[in-house]
mmCIF file of the C-alpha atoms, coordinates in Angstrom:
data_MODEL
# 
_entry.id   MODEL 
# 
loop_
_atom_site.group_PDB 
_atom_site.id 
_atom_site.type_symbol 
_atom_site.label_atom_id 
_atom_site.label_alt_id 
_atom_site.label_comp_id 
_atom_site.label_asym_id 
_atom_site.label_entity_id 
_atom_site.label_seq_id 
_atom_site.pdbx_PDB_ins_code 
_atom_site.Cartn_x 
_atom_site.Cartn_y 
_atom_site.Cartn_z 
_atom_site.occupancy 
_atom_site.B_iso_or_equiv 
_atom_site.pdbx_formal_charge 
_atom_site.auth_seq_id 
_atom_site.auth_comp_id 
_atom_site.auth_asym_id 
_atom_site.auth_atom_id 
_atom_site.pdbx_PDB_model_num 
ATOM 1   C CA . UNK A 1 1   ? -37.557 -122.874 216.569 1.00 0.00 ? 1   UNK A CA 1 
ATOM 2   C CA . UNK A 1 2   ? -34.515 -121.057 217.756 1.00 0.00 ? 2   UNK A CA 1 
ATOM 3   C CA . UNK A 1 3   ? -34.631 -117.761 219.460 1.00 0.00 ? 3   UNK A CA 1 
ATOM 4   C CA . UNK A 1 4   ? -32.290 -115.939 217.513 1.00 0.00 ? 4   UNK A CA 1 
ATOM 5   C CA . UNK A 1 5   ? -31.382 -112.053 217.868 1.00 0.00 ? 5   UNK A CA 1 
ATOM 6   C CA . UNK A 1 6   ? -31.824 -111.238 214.470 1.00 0.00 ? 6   UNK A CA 1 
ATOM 7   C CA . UNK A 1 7   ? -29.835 -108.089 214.956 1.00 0.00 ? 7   UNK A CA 1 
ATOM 8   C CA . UNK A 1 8   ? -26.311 -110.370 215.163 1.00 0.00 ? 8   UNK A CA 1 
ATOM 9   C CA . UNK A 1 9   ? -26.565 -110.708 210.966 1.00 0.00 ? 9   UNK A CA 1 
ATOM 10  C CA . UNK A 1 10  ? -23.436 -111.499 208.520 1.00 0.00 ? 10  UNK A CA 1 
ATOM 11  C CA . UNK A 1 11  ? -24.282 -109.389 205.601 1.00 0.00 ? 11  UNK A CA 1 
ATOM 12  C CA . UNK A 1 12  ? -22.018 -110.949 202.330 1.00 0.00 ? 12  UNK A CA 1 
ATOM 13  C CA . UNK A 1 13  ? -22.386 -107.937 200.239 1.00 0.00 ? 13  UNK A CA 1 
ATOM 14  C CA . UNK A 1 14  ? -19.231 -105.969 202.531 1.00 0.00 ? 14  UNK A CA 1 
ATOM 15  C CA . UNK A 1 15  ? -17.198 -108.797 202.528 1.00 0.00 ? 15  UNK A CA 1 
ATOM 16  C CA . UNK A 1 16  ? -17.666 -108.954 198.274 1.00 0.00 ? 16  UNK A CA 1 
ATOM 17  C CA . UNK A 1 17  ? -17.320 -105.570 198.333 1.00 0.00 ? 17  UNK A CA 1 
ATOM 18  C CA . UNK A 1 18  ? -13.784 -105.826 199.807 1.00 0.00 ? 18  UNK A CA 1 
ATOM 19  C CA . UNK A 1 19  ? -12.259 -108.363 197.716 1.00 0.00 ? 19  UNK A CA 1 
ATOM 20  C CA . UNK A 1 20  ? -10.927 -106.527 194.980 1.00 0.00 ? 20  UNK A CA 1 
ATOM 21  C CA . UNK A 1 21  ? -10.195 -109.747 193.142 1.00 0.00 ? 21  UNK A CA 1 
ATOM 22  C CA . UNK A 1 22  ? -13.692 -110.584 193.021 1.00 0.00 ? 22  UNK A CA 1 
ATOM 23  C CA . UNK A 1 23  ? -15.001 -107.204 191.747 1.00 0.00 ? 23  UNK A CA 1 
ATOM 24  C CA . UNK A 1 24  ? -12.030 -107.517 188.838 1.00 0.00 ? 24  UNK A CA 1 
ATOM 25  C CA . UNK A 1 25  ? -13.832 -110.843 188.507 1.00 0.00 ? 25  UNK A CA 1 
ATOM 26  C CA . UNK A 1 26  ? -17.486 -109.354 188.011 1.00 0.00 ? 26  UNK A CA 1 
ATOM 27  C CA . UNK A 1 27  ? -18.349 -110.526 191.214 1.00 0.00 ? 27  UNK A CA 1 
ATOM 28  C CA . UNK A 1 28  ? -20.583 -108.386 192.208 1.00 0.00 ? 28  UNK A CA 1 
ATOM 29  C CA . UNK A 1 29  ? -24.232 -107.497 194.153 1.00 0.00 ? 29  UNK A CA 1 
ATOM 30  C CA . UNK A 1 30  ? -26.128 -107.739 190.547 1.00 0.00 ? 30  UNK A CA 1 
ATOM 31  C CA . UNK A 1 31  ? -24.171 -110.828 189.510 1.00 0.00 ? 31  UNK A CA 1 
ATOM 32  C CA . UNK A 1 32  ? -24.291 -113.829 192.049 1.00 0.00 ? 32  UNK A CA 1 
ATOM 33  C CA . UNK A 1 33  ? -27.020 -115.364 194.027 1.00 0.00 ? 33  UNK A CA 1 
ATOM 34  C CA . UNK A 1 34  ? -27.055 -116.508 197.315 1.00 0.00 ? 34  UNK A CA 1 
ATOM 35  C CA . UNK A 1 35  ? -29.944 -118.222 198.504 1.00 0.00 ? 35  UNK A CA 1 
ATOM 36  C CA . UNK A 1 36  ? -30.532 -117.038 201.906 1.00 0.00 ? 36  UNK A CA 1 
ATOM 37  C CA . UNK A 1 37  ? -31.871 -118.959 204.658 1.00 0.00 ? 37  UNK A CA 1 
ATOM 38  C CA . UNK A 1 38  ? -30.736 -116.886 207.485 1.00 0.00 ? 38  UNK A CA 1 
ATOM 39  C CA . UNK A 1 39  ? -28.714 -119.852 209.668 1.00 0.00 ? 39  UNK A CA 1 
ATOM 40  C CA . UNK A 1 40  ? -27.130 -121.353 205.848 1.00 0.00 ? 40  UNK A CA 1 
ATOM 41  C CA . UNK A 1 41  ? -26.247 -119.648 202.808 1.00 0.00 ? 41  UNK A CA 1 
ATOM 42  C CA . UNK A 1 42  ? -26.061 -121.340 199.257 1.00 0.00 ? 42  UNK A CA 1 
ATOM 43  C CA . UNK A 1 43  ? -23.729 -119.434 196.728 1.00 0.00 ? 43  UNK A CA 1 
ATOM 44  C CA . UNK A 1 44  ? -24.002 -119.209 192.758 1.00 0.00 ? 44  UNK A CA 1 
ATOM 45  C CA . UNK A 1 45  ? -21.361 -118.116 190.571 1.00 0.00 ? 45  UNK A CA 1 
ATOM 46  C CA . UNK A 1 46  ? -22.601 -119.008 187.452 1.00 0.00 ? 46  UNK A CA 1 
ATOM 47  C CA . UNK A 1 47  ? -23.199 -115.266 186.220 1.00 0.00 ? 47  UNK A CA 1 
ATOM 48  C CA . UNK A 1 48  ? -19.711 -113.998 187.292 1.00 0.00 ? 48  UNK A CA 1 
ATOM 49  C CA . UNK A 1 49  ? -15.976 -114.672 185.122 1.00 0.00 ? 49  UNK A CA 1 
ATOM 50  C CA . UNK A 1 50  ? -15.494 -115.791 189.267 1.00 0.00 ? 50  UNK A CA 1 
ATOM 51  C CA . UNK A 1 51  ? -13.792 -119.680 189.896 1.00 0.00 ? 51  UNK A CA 1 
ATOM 52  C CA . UNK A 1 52  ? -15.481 -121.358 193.075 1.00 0.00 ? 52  UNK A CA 1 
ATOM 53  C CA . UNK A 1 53  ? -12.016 -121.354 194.246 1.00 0.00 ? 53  UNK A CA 1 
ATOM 54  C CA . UNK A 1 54  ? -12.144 -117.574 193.678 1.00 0.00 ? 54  UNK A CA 1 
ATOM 55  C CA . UNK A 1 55  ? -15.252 -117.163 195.726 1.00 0.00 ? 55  UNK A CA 1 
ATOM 56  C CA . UNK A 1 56  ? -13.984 -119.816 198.533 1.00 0.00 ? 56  UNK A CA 1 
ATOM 57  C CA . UNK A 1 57  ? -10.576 -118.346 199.179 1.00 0.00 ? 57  UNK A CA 1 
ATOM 58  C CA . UNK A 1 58  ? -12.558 -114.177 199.252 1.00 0.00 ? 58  UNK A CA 1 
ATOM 59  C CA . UNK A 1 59  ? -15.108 -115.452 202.099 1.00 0.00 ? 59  UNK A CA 1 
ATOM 60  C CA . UNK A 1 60  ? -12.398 -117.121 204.145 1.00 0.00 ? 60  UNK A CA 1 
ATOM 61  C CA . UNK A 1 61  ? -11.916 -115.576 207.409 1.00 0.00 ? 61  UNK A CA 1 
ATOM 62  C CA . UNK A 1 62  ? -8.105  -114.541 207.266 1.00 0.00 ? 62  UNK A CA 1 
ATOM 63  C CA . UNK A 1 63  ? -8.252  -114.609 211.320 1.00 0.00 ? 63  UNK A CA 1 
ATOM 64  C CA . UNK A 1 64  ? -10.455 -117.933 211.678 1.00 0.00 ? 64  UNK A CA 1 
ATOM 65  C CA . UNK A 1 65  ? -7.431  -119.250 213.927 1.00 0.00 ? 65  UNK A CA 1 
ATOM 66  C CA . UNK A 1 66  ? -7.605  -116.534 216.716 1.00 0.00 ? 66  UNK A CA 1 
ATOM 67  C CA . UNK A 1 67  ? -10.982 -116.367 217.139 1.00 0.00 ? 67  UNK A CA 1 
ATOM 68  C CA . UNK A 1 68  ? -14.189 -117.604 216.933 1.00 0.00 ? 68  UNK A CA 1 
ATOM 69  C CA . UNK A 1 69  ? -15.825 -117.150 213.156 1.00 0.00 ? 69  UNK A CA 1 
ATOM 70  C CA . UNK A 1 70  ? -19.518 -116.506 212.737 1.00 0.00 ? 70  UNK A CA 1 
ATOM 71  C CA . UNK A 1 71  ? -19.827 -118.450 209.850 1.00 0.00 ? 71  UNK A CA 1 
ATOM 72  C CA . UNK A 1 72  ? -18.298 -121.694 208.457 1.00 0.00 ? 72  UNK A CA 1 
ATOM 73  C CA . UNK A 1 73  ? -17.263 -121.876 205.052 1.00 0.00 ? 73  UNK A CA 1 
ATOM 74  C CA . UNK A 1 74  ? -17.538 -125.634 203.164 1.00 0.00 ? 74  UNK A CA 1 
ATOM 75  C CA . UNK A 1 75  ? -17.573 -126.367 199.541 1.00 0.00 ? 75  UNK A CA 1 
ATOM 76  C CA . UNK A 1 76  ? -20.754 -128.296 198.101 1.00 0.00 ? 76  UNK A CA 1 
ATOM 77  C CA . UNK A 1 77  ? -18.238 -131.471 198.095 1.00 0.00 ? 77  UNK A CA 1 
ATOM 78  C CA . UNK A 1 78  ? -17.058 -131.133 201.296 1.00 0.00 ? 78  UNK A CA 1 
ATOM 79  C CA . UNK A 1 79  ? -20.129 -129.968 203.880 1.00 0.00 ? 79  UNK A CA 1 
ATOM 80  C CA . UNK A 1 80  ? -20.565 -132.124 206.449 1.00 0.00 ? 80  UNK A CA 1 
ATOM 81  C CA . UNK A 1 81  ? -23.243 -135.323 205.826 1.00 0.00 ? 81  UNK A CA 1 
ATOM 82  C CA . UNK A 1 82  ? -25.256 -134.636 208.524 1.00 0.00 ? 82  UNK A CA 1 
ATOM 83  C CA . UNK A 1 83  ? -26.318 -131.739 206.520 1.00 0.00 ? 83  UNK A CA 1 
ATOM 84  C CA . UNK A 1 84  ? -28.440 -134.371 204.117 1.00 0.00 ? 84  UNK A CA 1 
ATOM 85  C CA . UNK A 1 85  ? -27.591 -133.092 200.889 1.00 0.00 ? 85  UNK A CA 1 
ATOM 86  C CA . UNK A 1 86  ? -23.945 -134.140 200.770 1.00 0.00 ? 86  UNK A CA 1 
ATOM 87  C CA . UNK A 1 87  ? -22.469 -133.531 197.127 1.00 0.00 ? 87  UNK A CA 1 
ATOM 88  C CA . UNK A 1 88  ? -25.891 -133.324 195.928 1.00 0.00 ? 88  UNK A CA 1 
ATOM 89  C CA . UNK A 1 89  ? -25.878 -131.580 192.127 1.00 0.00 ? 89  UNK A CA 1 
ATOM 90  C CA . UNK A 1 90  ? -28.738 -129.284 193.178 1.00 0.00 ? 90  UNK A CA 1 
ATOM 91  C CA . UNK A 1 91  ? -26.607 -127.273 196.117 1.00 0.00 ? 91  UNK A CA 1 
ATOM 92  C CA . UNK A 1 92  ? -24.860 -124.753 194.936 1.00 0.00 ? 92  UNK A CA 1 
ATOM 93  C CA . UNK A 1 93  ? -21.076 -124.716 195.047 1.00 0.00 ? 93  UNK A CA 1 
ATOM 94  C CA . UNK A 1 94  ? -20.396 -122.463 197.666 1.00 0.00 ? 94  UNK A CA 1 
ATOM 95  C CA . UNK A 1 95  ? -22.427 -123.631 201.808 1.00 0.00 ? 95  UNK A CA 1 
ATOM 96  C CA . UNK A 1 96  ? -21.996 -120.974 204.223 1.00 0.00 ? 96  UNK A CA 1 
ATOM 97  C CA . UNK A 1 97  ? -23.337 -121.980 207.574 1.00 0.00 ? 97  UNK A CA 1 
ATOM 98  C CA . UNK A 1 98  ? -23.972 -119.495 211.043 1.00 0.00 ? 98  UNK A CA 1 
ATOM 99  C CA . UNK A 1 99  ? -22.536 -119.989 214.077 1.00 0.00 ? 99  UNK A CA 1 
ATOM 100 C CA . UNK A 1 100 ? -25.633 -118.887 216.358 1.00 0.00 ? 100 UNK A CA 1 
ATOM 101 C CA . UNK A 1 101 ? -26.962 -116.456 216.985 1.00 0.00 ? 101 UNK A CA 1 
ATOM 102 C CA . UNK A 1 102 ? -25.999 -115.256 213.949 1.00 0.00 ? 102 UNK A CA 1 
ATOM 103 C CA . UNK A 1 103 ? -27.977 -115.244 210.310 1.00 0.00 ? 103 UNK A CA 1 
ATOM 104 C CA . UNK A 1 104 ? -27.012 -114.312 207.253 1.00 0.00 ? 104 UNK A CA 1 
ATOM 105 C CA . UNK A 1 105 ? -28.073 -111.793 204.330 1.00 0.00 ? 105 UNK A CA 1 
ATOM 106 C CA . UNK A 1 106 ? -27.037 -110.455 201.388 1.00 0.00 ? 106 UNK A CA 1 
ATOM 107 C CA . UNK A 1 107 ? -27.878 -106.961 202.129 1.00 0.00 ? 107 UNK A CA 1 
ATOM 108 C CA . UNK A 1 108 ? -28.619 -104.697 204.557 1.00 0.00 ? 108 UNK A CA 1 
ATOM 109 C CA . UNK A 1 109 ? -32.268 -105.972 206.754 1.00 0.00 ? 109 UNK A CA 1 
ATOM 110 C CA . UNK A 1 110 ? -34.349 -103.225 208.770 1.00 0.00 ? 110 UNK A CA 1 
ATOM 111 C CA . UNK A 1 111 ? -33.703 -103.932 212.347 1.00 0.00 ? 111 UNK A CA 1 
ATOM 112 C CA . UNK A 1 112 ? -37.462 -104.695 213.258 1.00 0.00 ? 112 UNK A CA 1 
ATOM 113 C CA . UNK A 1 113 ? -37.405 -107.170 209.972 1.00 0.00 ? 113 UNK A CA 1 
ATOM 114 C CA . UNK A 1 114 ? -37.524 -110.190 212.011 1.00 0.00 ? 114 UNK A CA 1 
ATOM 115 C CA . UNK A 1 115 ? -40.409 -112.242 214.700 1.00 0.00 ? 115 UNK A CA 1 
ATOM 116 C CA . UNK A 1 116 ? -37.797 -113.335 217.046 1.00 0.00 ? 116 UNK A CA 1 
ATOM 117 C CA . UNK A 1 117 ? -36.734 -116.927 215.558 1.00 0.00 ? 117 UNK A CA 1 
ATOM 118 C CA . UNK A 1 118 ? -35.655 -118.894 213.377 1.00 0.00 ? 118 UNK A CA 1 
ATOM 119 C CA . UNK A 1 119 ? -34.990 -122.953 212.677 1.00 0.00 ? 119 UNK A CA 1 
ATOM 120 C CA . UNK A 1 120 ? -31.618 -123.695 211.476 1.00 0.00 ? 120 UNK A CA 1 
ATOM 121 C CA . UNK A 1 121 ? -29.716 -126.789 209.273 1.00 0.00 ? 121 UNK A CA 1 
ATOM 122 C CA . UNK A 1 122 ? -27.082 -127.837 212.041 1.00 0.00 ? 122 UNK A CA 1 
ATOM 123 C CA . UNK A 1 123 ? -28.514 -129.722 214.429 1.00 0.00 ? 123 UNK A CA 1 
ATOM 124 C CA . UNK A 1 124 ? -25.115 -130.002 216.734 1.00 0.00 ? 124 UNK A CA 1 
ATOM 125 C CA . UNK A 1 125 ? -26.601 -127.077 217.871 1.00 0.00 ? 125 UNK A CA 1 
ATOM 126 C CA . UNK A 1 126 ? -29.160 -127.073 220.263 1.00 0.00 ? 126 UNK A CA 1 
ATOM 127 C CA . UNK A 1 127 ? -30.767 -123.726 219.406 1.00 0.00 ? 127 UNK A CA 1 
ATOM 128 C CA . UNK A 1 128 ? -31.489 -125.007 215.586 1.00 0.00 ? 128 UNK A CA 1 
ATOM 129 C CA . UNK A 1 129 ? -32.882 -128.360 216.639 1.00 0.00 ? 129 UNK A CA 1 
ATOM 130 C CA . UNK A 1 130 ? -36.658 -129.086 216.167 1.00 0.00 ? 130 UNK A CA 1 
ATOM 131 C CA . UNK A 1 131 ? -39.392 -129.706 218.427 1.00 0.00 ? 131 UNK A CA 1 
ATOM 132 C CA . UNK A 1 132 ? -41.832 -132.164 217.095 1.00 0.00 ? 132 UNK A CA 1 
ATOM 133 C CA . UNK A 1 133 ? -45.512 -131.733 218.815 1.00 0.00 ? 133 UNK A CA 1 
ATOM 134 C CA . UNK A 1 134 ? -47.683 -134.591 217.903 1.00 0.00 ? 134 UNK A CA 1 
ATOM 135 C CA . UNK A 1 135 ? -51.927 -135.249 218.297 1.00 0.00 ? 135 UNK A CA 1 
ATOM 136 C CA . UNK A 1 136 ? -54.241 -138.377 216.870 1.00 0.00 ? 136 UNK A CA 1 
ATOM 137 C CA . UNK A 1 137 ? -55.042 -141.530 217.308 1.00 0.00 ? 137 UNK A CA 1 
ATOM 138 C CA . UNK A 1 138 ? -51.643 -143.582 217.008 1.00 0.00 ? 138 UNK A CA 1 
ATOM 139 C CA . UNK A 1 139 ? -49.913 -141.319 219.995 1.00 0.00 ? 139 UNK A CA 1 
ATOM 140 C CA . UNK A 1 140 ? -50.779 -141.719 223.503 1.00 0.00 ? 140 UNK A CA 1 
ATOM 141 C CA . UNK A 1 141 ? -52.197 -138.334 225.070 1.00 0.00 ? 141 UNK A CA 1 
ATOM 142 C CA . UNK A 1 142 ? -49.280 -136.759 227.484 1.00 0.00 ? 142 UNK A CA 1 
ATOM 143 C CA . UNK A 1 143 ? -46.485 -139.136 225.548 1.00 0.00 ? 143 UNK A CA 1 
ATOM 144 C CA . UNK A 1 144 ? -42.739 -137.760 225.802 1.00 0.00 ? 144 UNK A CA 1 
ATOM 145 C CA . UNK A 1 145 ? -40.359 -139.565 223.951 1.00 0.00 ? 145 UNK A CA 1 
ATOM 146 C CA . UNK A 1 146 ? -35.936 -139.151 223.955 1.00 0.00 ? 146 UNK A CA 1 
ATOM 147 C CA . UNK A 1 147 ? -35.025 -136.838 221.046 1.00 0.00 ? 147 UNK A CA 1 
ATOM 148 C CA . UNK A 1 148 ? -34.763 -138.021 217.520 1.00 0.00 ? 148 UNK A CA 1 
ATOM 149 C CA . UNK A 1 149 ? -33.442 -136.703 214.433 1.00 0.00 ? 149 UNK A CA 1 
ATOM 150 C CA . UNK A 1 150 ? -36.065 -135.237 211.994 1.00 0.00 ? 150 UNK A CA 1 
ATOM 151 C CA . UNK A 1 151 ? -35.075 -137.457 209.177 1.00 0.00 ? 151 UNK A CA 1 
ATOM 152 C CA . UNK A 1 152 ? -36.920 -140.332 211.665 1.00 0.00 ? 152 UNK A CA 1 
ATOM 153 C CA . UNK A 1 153 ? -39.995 -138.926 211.240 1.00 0.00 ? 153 UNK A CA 1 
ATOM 154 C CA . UNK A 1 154 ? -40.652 -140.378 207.507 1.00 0.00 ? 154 UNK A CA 1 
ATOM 155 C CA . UNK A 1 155 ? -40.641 -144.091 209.625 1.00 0.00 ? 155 UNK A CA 1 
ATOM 156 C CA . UNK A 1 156 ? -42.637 -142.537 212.848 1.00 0.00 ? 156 UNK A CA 1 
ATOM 157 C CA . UNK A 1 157 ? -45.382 -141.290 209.951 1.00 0.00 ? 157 UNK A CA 1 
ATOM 158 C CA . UNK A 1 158 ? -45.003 -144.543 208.055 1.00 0.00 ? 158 UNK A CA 1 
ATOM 159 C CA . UNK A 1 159 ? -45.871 -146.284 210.894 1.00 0.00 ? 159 UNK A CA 1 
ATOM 160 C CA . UNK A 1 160 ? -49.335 -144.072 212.069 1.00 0.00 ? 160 UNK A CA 1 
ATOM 161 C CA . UNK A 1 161 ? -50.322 -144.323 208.697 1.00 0.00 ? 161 UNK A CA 1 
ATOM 162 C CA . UNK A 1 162 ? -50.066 -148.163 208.256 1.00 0.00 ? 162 UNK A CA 1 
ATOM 163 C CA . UNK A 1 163 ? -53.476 -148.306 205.889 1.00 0.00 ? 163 UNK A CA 1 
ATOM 164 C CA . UNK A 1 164 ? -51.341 -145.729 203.022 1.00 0.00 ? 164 UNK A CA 1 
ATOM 165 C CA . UNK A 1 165 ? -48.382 -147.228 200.776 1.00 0.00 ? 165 UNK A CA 1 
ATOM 166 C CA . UNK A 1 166 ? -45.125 -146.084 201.405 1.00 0.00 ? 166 UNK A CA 1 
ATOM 167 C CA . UNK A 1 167 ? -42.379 -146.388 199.272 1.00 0.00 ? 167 UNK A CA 1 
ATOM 168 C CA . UNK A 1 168 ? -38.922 -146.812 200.504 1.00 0.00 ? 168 UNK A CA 1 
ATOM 169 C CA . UNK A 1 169 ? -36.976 -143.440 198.939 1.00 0.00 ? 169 UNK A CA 1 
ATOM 170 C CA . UNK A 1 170 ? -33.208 -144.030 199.033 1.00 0.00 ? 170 UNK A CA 1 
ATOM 171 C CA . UNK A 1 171 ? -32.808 -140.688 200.839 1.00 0.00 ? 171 UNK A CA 1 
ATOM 172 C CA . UNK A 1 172 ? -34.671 -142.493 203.781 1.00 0.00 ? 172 UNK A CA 1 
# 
């Protein structure tokens, strides 16, 4: 878990609300959904007349190159793999990721809303990585271990559960 100050939030709905191309575009509060997961943001256009393009070039930071931007902008296509779910049908069109400590809403959050953390999808940062706390049988009492990435843990289970079947997945 990451300690995030939940009171450093992005809220999308100001920056819609000042593109007047995408309110000429029915872009709008009522009309798209972003799926909200406070350190990523997945948005939908499919109830707006808006183009992904459209959407993209509105959320851009016009001053990205002089300083630092909260957020980074990628299109489903072009997110980077480590993410997992590169090009994957499923993710919506538009990936909006938080630089910490920031998180990301559509609207406006009560500023006592949050418990103090929250895990995030970018692991190149160390406040969104996992911690992984282990008991039984397999693992020896007072083991540490390096860091790992979480997708290893579908082999570290496979192999403390030798008596159940596994199945390779091709996402493993």
């Amino acid at each position: 878990m990451s300690a995030h100050k939940c009171l450093q939030t992005v809220k999308i709905s100001p920056i819609v609300h000042q593109s007047q191309a995408l309110r000429n575009l029915n872009f709008n509060d009522a009309s798209y959904s972003l799926l909200e997961t406070w350190t990523m943001a997945r948005i939908s256009v499919n109830n707006t007349n808006a183009t992904v393009d459209q959407v993209f070039a509105a959320l851009k930071c016009p001053n990205s190159s002089r300083k630092p931007s909260k957020y980074q902008l990628y299109r489903r296509e072009t997110q980077p793999r480590r993410f997992h779910y590169f090009n994957e049908e499923r993710i919506e069109p538009v990936v909006l990721t938080l630089t910490p400590p920031y998180t990301v809403f559509k609207e406006e959050r009560a500023e006592n809303f949050c418990e103090g953390g929250e895990h995030g999808y970018d692991n190149l940062y160390p406040s969104q990585q996992a911690i992984f706390l282990a008991q039984g049988p397999s693992l020896n009492d007072g083991q540490k271990t390096a860091a790992f990435s979480n997708i290893e843990l579908y082999a570290l289970f496979a192999s403390c559960c030798s008596s159940f079947k596994f199945c390779r997945l091709p996402w493993t």
